[in-house]
N, C-alpha and C positions, 0 to 999 in steps of 0.2 A: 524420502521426498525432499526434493529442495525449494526451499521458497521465499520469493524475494516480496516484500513487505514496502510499499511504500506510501508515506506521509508527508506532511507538509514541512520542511525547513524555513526555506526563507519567505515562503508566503503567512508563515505563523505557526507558530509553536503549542497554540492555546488547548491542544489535543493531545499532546505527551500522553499523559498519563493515559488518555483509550490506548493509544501507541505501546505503550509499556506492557499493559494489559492483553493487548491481541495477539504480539510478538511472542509472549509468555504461555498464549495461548495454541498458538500457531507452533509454537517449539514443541506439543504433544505427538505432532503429525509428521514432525521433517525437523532439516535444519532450516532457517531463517536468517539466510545469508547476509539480511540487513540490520540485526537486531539493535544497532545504533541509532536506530532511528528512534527508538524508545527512551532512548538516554540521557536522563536529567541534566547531563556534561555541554549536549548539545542543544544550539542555541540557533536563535534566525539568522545568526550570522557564518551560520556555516561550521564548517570541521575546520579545524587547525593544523595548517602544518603539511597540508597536501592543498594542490592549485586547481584550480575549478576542472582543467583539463583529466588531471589523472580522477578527478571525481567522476568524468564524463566513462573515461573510458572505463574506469574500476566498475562503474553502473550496470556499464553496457554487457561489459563480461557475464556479471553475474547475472544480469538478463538471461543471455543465451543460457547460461547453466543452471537456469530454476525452472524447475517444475511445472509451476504454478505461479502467476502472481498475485497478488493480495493489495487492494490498495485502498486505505481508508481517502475519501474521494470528499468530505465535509467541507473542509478549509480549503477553498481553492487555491490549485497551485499550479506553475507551467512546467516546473520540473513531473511532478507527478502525471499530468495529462501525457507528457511524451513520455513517458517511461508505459503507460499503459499502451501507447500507440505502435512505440517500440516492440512490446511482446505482441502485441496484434498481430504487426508486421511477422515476428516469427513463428505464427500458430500458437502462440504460448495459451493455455487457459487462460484467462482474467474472472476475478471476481472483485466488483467495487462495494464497497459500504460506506451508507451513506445514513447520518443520521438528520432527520430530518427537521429543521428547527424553523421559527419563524421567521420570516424573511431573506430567508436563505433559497434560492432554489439550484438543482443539480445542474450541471452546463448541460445543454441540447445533445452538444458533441460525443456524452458520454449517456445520458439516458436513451439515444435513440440510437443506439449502437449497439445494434444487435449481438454482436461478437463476444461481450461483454456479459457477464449477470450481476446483476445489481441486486443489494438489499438493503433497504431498509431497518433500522433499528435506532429502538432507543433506551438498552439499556445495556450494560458488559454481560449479561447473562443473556440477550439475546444474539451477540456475538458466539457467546460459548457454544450456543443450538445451532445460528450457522456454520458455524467450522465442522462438528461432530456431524449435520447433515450431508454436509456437502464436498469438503476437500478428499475425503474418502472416494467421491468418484469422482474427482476431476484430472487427479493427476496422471 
Protein backbone atom coordinates (compact mmCIF):
# COMPACT_ATOMS: atom_id res chain seq x y z
CA UNK A 1 0.00 0.00 0.00
CA UNK A 2 1.04 3.44 -0.76
CA UNK A 3 0.44 6.27 1.55
CA UNK A 4 0.79 9.81 1.40
CA UNK A 5 0.79 11.39 4.97
CA UNK A 6 0.22 14.94 5.34
CA UNK A 7 0.96 17.59 8.00
CA UNK A 8 1.31 21.03 8.59
CA UNK A 9 4.72 22.84 7.26
CA UNK A 10 4.25 26.36 6.92
CA UNK A 11 1.21 26.67 8.80
CA UNK A 12 3.45 25.13 11.96
CA UNK A 13 5.55 22.67 12.89
CA UNK A 14 4.39 22.40 16.63
CA UNK A 15 3.27 18.48 15.79
CA UNK A 16 6.56 17.08 14.22
CA UNK A 17 7.07 14.79 16.67
CA UNK A 18 2.94 13.05 16.26
CA UNK A 19 4.18 13.37 12.49
CA UNK A 20 7.34 11.42 13.14
CA UNK A 21 5.39 8.96 15.17
CA UNK A 22 2.30 8.15 12.75
CA UNK A 23 4.75 8.09 9.53
CA UNK A 24 6.66 5.48 11.60
CA UNK A 25 3.57 4.03 12.17
CA UNK A 26 1.88 4.21 9.05
CA UNK A 27 5.33 2.49 7.44
CA UNK A 28 3.79 -0.92 9.20
CA UNK A 29 1.10 -0.94 6.48
CA UNK A 30 2.79 0.51 3.10
CA UNK A 31 5.26 2.87 1.99
CA UNK A 32 4.72 6.46 3.19
CA UNK A 33 5.67 8.36 0.20
CA UNK A 34 5.94 11.60 2.47
CA UNK A 35 7.93 10.45 5.38
CA UNK A 36 9.69 14.05 5.37
CA UNK A 37 7.10 15.41 6.75
CA UNK A 38 8.29 13.91 10.09
CA UNK A 39 11.64 15.26 9.75
CA UNK A 40 13.26 17.10 12.49
CA UNK A 41 15.52 18.86 9.31
CA UNK A 42 12.27 20.27 8.12
CA UNK A 43 11.12 23.48 9.25
CA UNK A 44 8.00 26.19 8.55
CA UNK A 45 9.99 27.45 6.09
CA UNK A 46 9.84 24.79 3.85
CA UNK A 47 12.16 22.20 1.95
CA UNK A 48 15.41 23.53 0.40
CA UNK A 49 16.53 23.62 -2.59
CA UNK A 50 13.41 22.65 -4.76
CA UNK A 51 10.75 25.70 -5.75
CA UNK A 52 7.26 25.71 -4.42
CA UNK A 53 6.26 24.58 -8.03
CA UNK A 54 8.17 21.37 -8.31
CA UNK A 55 6.75 20.90 -4.61
CA UNK A 56 3.17 21.51 -6.14
CA UNK A 57 3.67 19.07 -8.81
CA UNK A 58 6.06 16.31 -6.81
CA UNK A 59 2.77 16.54 -4.24
CA UNK A 60 0.32 15.99 -6.72
CA UNK A 61 2.12 12.90 -8.27
CA UNK A 62 2.35 11.29 -5.35
CA UNK A 63 -1.26 11.97 -4.70
CA UNK A 64 -2.40 10.12 -7.65
CA UNK A 65 -0.01 7.16 -6.62
CA UNK A 66 -1.14 6.70 -2.89
CA UNK A 67 -3.47 4.42 -1.75
CA UNK A 68 -4.74 6.06 0.84
CA UNK A 69 -4.23 9.44 2.30
CA UNK A 70 -3.56 10.05 5.88
CA UNK A 71 -3.68 13.59 7.06
CA UNK A 72 -3.12 14.76 10.68
CA UNK A 73 -5.70 17.83 10.21
CA UNK A 74 -4.87 19.60 14.12
CA UNK A 75 -2.72 22.67 12.95
CA UNK A 76 -4.50 24.12 10.50
CA UNK A 77 -3.03 24.37 7.14
CA UNK A 78 -4.10 25.40 3.42
CA UNK A 79 -1.66 23.17 1.89
CA UNK A 80 -3.01 20.38 3.70
CA UNK A 81 -6.85 21.24 3.16
CA UNK A 82 -6.15 20.98 -0.67
CA UNK A 83 -4.12 18.03 -0.65
CA UNK A 84 -7.22 16.34 1.16
CA UNK A 85 -9.46 18.04 -1.62
CA UNK A 86 -7.06 16.93 -4.15
CA UNK A 87 -7.40 13.07 -3.25
CA UNK A 88 -11.29 13.68 -2.86
CA UNK A 89 -11.27 14.83 -6.22
CA UNK A 90 -9.48 11.48 -7.16
CA UNK A 91 -11.64 8.94 -5.06
CA UNK A 92 -8.62 8.52 -3.08
CA UNK A 93 -9.71 7.10 0.56
CA UNK A 94 -9.06 10.00 3.19
CA UNK A 95 -8.74 9.57 6.61
CA UNK A 96 -8.24 12.86 9.00
CA UNK A 97 -7.04 12.90 12.57
CA UNK A 98 -7.65 15.25 14.57
CA UNK A 99 -6.68 15.86 18.25
CA UNK A 100 -8.88 17.74 19.85
CA UNK A 101 -7.56 20.42 22.15
CA UNK A 102 -9.11 23.59 23.81
CA UNK A 103 -9.84 26.22 21.75
CA UNK A 104 -9.18 24.69 18.82
CA UNK A 105 -12.00 23.66 16.65
CA UNK A 106 -11.83 21.37 13.28
CA UNK A 107 -12.63 23.59 9.94
CA UNK A 108 -16.61 22.88 8.98
CA UNK A 109 -15.04 22.12 5.45
CA UNK A 110 -13.51 19.01 6.76
CA UNK A 111 -15.86 17.73 9.71
CA UNK A 112 -18.89 17.95 7.44
CA UNK A 113 -17.44 16.27 4.68
CA UNK A 114 -18.69 13.18 4.33
CA UNK A 115 -16.19 11.69 1.98
CA UNK A 116 -13.74 12.00 4.61
CA UNK A 117 -13.45 9.79 8.19
CA UNK A 118 -12.31 11.69 10.92
CA UNK A 119 -10.95 10.67 14.25
CA UNK A 120 -10.42 11.91 17.04
CA UNK A 121 -7.50 11.30 19.54
CA UNK A 122 -5.55 12.15 22.25
CA UNK A 123 -2.87 9.99 22.63
CA UNK A 124 0.02 8.16 19.99
CA UNK A 125 -1.53 4.84 21.21
CA UNK A 126 -4.67 5.82 20.05
CA UNK A 127 -3.19 6.59 16.75
CA UNK A 128 -1.66 3.02 16.77
CA UNK A 129 -5.63 1.34 17.43
CA UNK A 130 -6.67 3.59 14.49
CA UNK A 131 -4.31 2.60 11.93
CA UNK A 132 -4.33 -1.38 12.93
CA UNK A 133 -8.41 -0.70 12.84
CA UNK A 134 -8.81 0.84 10.01
CA UNK A 135 -6.14 1.19 6.86
CA UNK A 136 -6.52 -2.64 6.57
CA UNK A 137 -9.83 -1.89 4.97
CA UNK A 138 -9.46 1.23 3.26
CA UNK A 139 -6.95 0.71 0.84
Amino acid sequence: MKIYFAGSIRGGREDRDIYFFAIQELQKFGTVLTEHIGGKDLKEEGEHGITDREIFERDIFWIREADIVVAEVTTPSLGVGYEIGQAEGMNKPVICLYRKMGGKRLSAMISGNSNVRIFEYSSLEDLVNIFKNNLPHLS
